[in-house]
C-alpha positions in Angstrom: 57.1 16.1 34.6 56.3 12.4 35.2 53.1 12.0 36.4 51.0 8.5 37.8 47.1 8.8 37.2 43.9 7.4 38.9 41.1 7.1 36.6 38.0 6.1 38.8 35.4 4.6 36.8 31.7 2.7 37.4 32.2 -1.3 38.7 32.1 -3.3 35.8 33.7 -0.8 33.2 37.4 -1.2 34.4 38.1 -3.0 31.2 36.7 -1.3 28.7 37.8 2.5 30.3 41.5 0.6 30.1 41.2 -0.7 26.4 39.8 3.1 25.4 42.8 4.9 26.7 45.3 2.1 25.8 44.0 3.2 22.1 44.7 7.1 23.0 48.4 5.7 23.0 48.5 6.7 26.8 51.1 4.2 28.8 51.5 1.6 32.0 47.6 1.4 31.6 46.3 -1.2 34.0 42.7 -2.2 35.7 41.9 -2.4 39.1 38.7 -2.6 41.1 36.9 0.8 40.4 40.1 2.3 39.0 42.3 2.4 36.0 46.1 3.3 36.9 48.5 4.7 33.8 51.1 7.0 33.7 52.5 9.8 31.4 52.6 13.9 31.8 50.2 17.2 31.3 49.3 16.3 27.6 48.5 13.0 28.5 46.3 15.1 31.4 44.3 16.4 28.7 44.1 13.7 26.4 42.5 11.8 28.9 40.6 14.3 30.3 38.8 15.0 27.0 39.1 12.2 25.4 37.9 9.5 27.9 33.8 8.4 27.4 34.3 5.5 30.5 35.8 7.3 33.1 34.6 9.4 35.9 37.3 11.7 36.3 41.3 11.7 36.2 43.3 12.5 39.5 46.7 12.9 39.5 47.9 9.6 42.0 50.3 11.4 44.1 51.1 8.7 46.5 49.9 5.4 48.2 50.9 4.0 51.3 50.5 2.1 54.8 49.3 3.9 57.5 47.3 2.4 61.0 47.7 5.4 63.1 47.3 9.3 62.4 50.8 10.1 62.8 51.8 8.2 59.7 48.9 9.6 58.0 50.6 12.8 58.9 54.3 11.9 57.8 53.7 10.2 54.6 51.6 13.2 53.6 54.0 15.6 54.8 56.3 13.9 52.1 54.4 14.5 49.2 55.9 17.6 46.8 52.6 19.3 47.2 55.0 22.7 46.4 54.5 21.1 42.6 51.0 21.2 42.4 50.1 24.0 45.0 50.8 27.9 44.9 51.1 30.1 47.1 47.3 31.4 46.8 45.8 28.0 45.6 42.8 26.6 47.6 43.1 23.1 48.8 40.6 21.6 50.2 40.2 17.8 51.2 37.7 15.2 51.2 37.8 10.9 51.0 36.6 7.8 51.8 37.7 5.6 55.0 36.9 2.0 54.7 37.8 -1.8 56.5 40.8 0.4 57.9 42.0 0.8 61.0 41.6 5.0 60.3 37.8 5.2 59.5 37.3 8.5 60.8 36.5 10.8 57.8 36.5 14.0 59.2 39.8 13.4 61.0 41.6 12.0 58.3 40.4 15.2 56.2 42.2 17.0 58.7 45.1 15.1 59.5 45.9 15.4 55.9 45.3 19.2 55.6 47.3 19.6 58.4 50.2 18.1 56.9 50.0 19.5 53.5 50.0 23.3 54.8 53.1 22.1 57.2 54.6 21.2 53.9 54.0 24.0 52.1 54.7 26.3 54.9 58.2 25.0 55.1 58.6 25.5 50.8 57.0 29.1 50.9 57.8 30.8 54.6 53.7 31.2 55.1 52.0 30.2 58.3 48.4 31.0 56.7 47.2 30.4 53.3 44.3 32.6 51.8 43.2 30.0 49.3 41.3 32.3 47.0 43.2 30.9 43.9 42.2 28.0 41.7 40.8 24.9 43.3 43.1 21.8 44.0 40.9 19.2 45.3 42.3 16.7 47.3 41.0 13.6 47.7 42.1 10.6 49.6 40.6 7.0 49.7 41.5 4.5 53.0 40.8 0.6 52.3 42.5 -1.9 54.0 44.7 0.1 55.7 46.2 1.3 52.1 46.0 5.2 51.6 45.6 6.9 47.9 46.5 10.4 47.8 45.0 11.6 44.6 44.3 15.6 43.2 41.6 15.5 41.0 42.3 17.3 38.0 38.5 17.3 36.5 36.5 19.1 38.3 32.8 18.3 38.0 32.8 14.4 36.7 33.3 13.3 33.1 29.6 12.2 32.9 28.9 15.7 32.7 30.1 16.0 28.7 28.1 19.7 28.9 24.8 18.3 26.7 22.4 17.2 28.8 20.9 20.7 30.1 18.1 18.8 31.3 17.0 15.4 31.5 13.8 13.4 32.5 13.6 12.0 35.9 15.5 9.1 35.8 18.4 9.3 33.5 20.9 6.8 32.7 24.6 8.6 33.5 26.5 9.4 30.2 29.2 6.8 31.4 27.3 4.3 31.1 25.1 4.8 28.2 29.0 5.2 26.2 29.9 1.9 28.0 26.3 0.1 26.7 27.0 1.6 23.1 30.5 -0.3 23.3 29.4 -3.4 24.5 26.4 -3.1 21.7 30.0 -2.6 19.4 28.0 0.7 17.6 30.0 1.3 14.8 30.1 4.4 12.3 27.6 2.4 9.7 25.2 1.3 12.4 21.5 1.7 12.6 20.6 2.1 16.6 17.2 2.5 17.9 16.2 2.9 21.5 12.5 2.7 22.0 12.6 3.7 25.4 14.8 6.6 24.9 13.4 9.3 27.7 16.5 12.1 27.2 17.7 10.5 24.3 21.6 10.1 26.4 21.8 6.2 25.3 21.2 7.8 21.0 23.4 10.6 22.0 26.1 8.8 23.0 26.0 6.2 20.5 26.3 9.1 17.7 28.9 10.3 19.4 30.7 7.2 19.7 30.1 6.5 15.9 31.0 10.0 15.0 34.4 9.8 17.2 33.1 12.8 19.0 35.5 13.2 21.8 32.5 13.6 25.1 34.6 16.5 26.7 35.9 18.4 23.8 33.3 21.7 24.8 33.5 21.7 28.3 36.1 22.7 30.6 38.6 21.1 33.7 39.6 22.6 36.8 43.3 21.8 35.9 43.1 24.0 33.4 43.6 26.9 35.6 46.3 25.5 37.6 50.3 27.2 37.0 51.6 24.0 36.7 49.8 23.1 33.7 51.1 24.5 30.4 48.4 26.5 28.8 48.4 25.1 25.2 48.1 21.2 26.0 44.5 21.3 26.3 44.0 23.7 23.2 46.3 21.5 21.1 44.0 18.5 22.5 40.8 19.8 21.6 42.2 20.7 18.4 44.0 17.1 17.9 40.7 15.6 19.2 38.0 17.8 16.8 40.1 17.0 13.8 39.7 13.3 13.6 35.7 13.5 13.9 34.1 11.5 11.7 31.5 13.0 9.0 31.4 10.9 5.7 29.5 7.5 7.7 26.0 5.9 7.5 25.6 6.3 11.1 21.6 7.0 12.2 19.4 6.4 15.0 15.9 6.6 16.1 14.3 7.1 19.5 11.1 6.8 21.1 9.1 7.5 24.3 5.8 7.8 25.5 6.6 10.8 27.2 6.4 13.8 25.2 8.2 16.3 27.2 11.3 13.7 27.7 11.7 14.1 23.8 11.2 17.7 23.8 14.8 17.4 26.3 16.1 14.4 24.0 16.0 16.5 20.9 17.6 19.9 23.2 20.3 17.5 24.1 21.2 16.2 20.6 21.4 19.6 19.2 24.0 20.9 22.3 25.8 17.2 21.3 26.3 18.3 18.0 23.9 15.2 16.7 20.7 16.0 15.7 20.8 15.9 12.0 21.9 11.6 13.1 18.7 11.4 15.2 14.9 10.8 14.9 12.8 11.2 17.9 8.9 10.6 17.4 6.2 9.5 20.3 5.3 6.0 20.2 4.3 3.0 22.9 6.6 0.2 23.4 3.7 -1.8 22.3 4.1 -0.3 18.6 7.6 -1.1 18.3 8.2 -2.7 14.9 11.7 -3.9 13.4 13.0 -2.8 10.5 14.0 -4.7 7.5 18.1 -4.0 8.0 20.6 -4.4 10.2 19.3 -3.0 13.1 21.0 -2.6 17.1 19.0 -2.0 20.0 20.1 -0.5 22.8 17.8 0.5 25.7 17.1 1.3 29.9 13.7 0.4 30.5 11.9 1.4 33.5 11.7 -0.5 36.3 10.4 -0.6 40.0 13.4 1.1 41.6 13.2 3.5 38.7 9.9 5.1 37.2 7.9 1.7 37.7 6.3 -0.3 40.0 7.4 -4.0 39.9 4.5 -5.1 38.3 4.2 -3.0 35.2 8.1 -3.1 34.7 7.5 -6.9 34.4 4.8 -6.1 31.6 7.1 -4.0 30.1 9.6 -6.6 30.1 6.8 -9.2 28.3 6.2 -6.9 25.4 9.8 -6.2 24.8 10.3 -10.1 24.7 7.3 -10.2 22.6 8.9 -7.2 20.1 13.0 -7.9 20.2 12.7 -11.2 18.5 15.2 -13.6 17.3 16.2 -12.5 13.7 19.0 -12.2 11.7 20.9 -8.4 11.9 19.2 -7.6 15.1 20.7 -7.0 18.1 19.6 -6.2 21.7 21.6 -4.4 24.6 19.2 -4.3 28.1 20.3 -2.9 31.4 18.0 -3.8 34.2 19.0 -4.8 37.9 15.7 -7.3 37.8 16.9 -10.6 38.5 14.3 -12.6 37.0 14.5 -10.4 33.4 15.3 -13.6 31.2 12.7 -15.3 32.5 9.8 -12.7 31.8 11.7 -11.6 28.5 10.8 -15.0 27.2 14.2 -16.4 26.7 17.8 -16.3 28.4 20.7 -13.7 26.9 23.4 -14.4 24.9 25.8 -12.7 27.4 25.6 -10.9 30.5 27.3 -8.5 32.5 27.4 -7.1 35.6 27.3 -3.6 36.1 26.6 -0.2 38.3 23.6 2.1 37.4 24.7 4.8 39.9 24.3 2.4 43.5 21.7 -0.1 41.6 23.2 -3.3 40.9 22.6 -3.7 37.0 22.8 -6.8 34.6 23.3 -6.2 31.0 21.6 -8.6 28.4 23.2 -8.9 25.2 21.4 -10.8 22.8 22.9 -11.0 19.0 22.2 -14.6 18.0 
């Protein structure tokens, strides 16, 4: 079966989510606004699915279409093959996002659009009731501009949630993101990566992984994967396709350091459930004791700051000493989210590329400095 995805993904990552799954040999790929649109059928499903380290999760884009009033909600809905997807016994449940449209009524849309998905299906299977104790199709529906997208996601909990990170500290950077901050870093298999700042260790974790070509969903499991129209060996012969070209015989090692003892303790837990502990070294130590190493050397970090753990004040003395200890120097390089304007400035000297990106609603920068 032909099938069109919808792979949401954090603001700002559009183009690197699209490059990664352009390299899984998966086709159409293009970038939108929040999305990346491709196409293929229920291997490509699971390739993406376990294989993706930038996305947030992969729906299946069922349709997209016009609609001002709630009767062509209804119709263009009504259209939709759900009979493909849905069985008899299958619970469906809707939820979405209404915005600058003329339809901005959640709650009614959710059940406009339920509505027409059981008429649907009670025309294809003679039932006027469902039970919906089966597996869980989730639909999901986004309004914007008037424009509906009719998506079932396929994932189930997000595709930050790589099965790891049993706990974390207070205010941990989402896997997503860390992965995205490791590319942009360009972390390679013979890379030395140090984050001083570590707290759960997600930022070393998923540098190692990256390094290690440790495919982030390989252990953990999809809602899809219970549903009748998906064959049952494509994700078994994905994992297995995906675990055999792990890397093993690289240089790749890392270091991490906090202040906070207990956020180790979690930061070496996670790295042994990530399969990368023997690539990690986690030890205690102030920011303010930070010293460079003689080699190449990539720095990667998410300091506190006042929306974060800090208040304004000590994040900007934070952001002194790290200007004061991530100098200028040959083989070095630096990778910084904050969403402090005025970072450059206090850091002691301006980046050698930024970029804009999403640390869950915060409004990020990320300084790159490699010169």
């Amino acid at each position: 079966m032909k099938l069109n995805f919808s792979a949401p993904c954090i603001f700002g990552l559009e183009g690197i989510c699209a490059n990664e799954l352009r390299y899984l040999g998966i086709e159409n790929v293009r970038a939108e606004n929040g999305r990346v649109l491709f196409s293929g059928d229920f291997c490509t499903l699971a390739k993406a699915n376990i294989n993706s380290r930038y996305a947030e999760r992969i729906q299946i884009l069922l349709a997209e279409f016009e609609a001002h009033t709630f009767d062509e909600l209804f119709e263009n809905v009504s259209k939709i093959e759900w009979e493909n997807f849905i069985g008899i016994s299958d619970a469906f449940p809707v939820k979405g996002r209404c915005l600058n449209s003329k339809l901005m009524s959640v709650p009614d849309c959710q059940k406009i659009i339920k509505k027409a998905v059981v008429s649907r299906l009670s025309k294809k299977y003679m039932l006027s009731w469902f039970e919906e104790t089966g597996s869980l199709h989730q639909i999901q529906f986004l309004i914007l501009n008037d424009k509906v997208s009719v998506m079932l996601d396929t994932s189930g909990a997000g595709l930050h949630k790589r099965g790891y990170r049993a706990e974390s500290n207070d205010a941990p950077i989402k896997e997503t993101l860390a992965a995205a901050m490791a590319e942009l870093a360009k972390v390679r298999p013979n890379h030395f990566v140090c984050d001083p700042m570590c707290g759960s260790g997600t930022i070393l974790i998923e540098s190692a992984m990256k390094a290690l070509n440790i495919a982030p969903a390989a252990n953990r499991y999809f809602s899809c994967e219970k549903w009748s129209c998906v064959p049952k060996n494509v994700f078994k012969d994905e994992r297995e396709l995906a675990r055999s070209h792990v890397r093993t015989n690289i240089d790749f090692h890392a270091e991490g350091s906090d202040i906070d003892k207990t956020a180790l303790e979690t930061a070496v837990h996670n790295a042994e459930l990530a399969g990368v502990s023997d690539r990690i070294k986690f030890f205690k130590r102030d920011i303010k004791d930070f010293e460079l190493g003689e080699d190449y050397q990539t720095v990667i970090t998410n300091p506190p700051y006042g929306e974060r753990l800090l208040d304004v004040k000590s994040a900007e003395e934070l952001y002194k000493v790290m200007g004061q200890k991530f100098i200028r120097s040959k083989g070095k390089s630096y990778t910084i989210i904050t969403p402090d304007d005025d970072f450059e400035k206090i850091f002691g000297r301006n980046a050698d590329k930024r970029r804009k990106m999403y640390n869950g609603t915060l409004k990020c920068q990320v300084y790159m400095y490699f010169k």
